[in-house]
N, C-alpha and C positions, 0 to 999 in steps of 0.2 A: 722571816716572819716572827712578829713578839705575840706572845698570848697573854691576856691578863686574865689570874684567878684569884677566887676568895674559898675556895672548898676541900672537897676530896678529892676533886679532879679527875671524873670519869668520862667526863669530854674532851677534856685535855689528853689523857691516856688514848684516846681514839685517836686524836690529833696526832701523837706522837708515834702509834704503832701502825698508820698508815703513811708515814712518808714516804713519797719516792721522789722521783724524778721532777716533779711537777711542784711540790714545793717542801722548805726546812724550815723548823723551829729553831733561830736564834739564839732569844731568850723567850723566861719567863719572869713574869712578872706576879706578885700578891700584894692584897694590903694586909695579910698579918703571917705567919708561919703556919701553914696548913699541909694538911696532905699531899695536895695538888704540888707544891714546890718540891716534897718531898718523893713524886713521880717525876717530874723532871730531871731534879740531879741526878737518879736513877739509871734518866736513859741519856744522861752526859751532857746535860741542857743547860746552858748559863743561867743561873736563878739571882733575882732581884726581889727583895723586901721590901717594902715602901708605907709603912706606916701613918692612918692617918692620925697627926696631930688638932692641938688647937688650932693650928691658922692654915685652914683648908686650902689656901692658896698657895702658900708653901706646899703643900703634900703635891699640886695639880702640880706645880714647876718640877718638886722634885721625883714624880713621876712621869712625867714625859722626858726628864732628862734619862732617867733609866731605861728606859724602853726606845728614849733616840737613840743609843750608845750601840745597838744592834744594826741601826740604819735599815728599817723591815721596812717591804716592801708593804704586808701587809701587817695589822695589828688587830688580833681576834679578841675578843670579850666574851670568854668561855667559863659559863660560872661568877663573872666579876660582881659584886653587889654592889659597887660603890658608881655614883652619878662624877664624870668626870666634867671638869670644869673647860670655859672656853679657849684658854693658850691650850689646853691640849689638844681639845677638837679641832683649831684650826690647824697645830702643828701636822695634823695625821687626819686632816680631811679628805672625805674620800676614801681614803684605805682602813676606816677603822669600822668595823662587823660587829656582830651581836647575835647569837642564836635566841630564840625565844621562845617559849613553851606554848605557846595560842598559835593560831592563822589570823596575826595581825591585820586589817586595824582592830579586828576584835581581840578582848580583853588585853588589852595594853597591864605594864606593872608588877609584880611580885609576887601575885596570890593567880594569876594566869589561870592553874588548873582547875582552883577551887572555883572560882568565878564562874568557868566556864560550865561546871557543874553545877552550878548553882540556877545557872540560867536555862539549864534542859535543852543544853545542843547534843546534837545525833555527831555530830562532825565536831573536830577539832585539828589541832595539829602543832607542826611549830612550823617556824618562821624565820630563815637566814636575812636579815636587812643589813643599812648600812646606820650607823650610831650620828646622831643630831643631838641638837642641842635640849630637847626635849625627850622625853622618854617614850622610847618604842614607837617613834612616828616616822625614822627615817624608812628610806625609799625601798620596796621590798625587791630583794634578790632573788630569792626561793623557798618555797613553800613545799611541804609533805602534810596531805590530810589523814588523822586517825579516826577511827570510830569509836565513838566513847560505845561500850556493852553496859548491858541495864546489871543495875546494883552496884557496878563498880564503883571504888572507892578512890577519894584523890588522891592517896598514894600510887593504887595499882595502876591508876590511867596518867599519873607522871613517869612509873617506871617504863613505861609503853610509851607512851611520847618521845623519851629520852633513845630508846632505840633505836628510833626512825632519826633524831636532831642528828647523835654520833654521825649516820650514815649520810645526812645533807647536807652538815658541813663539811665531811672529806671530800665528797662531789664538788661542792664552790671551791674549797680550796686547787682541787686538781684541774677546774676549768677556769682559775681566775690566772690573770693578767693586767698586767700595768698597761693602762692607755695613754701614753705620750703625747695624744693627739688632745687627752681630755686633761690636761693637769694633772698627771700622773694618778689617776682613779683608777680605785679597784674596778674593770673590770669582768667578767663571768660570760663564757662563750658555751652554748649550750649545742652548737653545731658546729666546734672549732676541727677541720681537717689540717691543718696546717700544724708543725710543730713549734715551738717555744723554748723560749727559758725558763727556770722555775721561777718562783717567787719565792722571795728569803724574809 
């Protein structure tokens, strides 16, 4: 499995302290030297740098070719800020994720919490989908709802969304599987009896 981050990496650290059986980080991926790489090589984690330049198309090739080099099964978008281009998306169609701080289709985008505060929901949540060529539209995997409490602030109701995101994507990843039948697509078995191989 590749993970791409742009941060501190506190979702990635979740990713990394729940591995077991069911699946392994490969590598990691960033667009700049951040925290987050620097929890990775930590816990013994191939780390990849990938810089965006002027010619954005160059960065999508030579990011995909970093993140091919792992050969993941799956490839998460934990934290990543950057909108990846279409050779990548088709390169890692299907297997490439996204956590996301709303209960998609509502407040799609960047500012998720604030939005969603702003709009006066009782409910909120985040959002496991799968990454398309538009932002926050692909097809949803799994959802956790939180309740926004009166007065609260958009920090304190990101810190609180972020606790329930860690715990939903360990779950997709420990129930996800490669579908051979579907063009090798991530899929996530919510009543899987049967055992497996991990996912790398």
């Amino acid at each position: 499995m590749a993970v791409l981050v742009s941060g501190s990496g506190t979702l990635l650290q979740s990713i990394l302290d729940n591995q077991d059986d069911s699946y392994r980080v490969s590598v990691v991926v960033a667009d700049t030297n951040c925290p987050a790489i620097e929890r990775a090589a930590a816990a013994g984690v191939r780390t990849e740098i990938v810089e965006l330049g002027q010619d954005r198309a160059q960065w999508n090739r030579a990011l995909r070719d970093a993140v091919s080099q792992g050969e993941p099964d799956i490839v998460v978008s934990a934290g990543f800020m950057r909108i990846v281009g279409q050779e990548f998306l088709e390169r890692f169609e299907g297997r490439l994720i996204n956590t996301h701080p709303a209960l998609l289709p509502s407040f799609p985008g960047a500012h998720a919490v604030r939005d969603a505060l702003a709009y006066g929901v009782k409910v909120t949540g985040t959002t496991v989908h799968y990454i398309d060529a538009d932002v926050d539209t692909g097809e949803i995997i799994a959802q956790k709802a939180v309740e926004v409490r009166d007065g609260e602030t958009e920090a304190e109701l990101h810190e609180r969304i972020k606790v329930h995101e860690r715990a939903l994507i360990v779950d997709v990843l420990r129930r996800a599987h490669i579908d051979n039948e579907n063009d090798g697509k991530v899929s996530v078995s919510w009543h899987r009896t049967t055992s497996r191989s991990s996912v790398r």
